[in-house]
C-alpha positions as CSV (number, residue, x, y, z in Angstrom):
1,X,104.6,85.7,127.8
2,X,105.2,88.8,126.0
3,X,103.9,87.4,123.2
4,X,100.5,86.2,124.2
5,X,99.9,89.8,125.4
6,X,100.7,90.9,121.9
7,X,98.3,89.1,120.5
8,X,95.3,89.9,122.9
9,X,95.9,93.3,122.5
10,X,96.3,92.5,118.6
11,X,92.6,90.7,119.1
12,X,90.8,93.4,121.2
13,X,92.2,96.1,118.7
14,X,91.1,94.4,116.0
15,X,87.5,93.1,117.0
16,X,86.5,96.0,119.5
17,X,88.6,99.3,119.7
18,X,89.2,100.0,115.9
19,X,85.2,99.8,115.1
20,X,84.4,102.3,118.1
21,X,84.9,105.9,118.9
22,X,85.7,105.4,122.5
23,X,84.4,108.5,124.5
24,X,86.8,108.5,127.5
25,X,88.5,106.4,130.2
26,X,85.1,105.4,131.6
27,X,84.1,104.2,128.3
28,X,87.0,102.4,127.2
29,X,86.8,100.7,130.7
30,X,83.1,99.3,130.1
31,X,84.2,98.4,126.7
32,X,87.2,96.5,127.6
33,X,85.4,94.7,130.6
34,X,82.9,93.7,128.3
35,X,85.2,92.2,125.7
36,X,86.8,90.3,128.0
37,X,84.3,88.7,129.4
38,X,83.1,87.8,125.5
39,X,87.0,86.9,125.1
40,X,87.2,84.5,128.2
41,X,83.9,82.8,128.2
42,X,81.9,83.1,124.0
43,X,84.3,82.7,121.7
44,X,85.3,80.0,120.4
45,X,89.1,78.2,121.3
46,X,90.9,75.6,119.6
47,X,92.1,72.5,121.6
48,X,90.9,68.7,122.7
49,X,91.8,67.7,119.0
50,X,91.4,70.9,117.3
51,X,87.7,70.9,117.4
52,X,86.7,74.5,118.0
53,X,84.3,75.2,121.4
54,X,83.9,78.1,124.1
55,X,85.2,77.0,127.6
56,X,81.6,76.9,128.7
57,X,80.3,74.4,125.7
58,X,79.1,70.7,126.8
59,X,80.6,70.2,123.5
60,X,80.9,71.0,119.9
61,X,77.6,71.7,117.7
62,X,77.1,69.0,114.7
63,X,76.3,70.9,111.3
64,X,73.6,71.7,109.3
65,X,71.6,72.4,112.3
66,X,68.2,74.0,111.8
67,X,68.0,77.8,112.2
68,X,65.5,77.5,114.9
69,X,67.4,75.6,117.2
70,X,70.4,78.8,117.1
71,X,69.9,81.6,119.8
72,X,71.9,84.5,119.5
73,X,73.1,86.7,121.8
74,X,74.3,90.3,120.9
75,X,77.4,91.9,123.1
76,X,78.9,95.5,122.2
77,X,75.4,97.0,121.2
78,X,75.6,93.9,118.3
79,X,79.1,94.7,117.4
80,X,80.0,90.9,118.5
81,X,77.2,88.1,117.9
82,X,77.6,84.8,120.1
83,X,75.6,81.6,118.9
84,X,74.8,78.7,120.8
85,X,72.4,76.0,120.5
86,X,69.0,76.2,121.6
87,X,67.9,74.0,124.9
């Protein structure tokens, strides 16, 4: 257990806390809550046959896919881009 805790704390440090000048308590808090819920729910996770997908993906995005059917969605004031296809 010990080490999956290293390695989210590993992650965060890497993707969120290290590239911001946290303020104070109440703004590492809204940071944090905020990168988890990009953590648990946008990014992508290896498993079902290694084919990488979110949690919340119907399934996995066939490339070269045309630029207009990607929507992007901006989390961290754009520090973190999440893509998904377009409806």
């Amino acid at each position: 257990m010990n080490a999956y805790a290293e390695r989210f704390v590993r992650t965060v440090r890497a993707e969120c806390t290290d590239r911001v000048l946290v303020a104070g308590e109440r703004h590492l808090s809204a940071l944090l809550s905020e990168y988890i819920g990009h953590y648990n729910t946008g990014r992508s996770h290896q498993g079902d046959g290694m084919d990488l997908r979110a949690p919340d993906d119907p399934g996995v995005t066939a490339f070269p896919i045309l630029a207009t059917q990607i929507r992007r969605r901006t989390r961290l004031a754009g520090l973190i881009n999440e893509y998904r296809q377009a409806a």
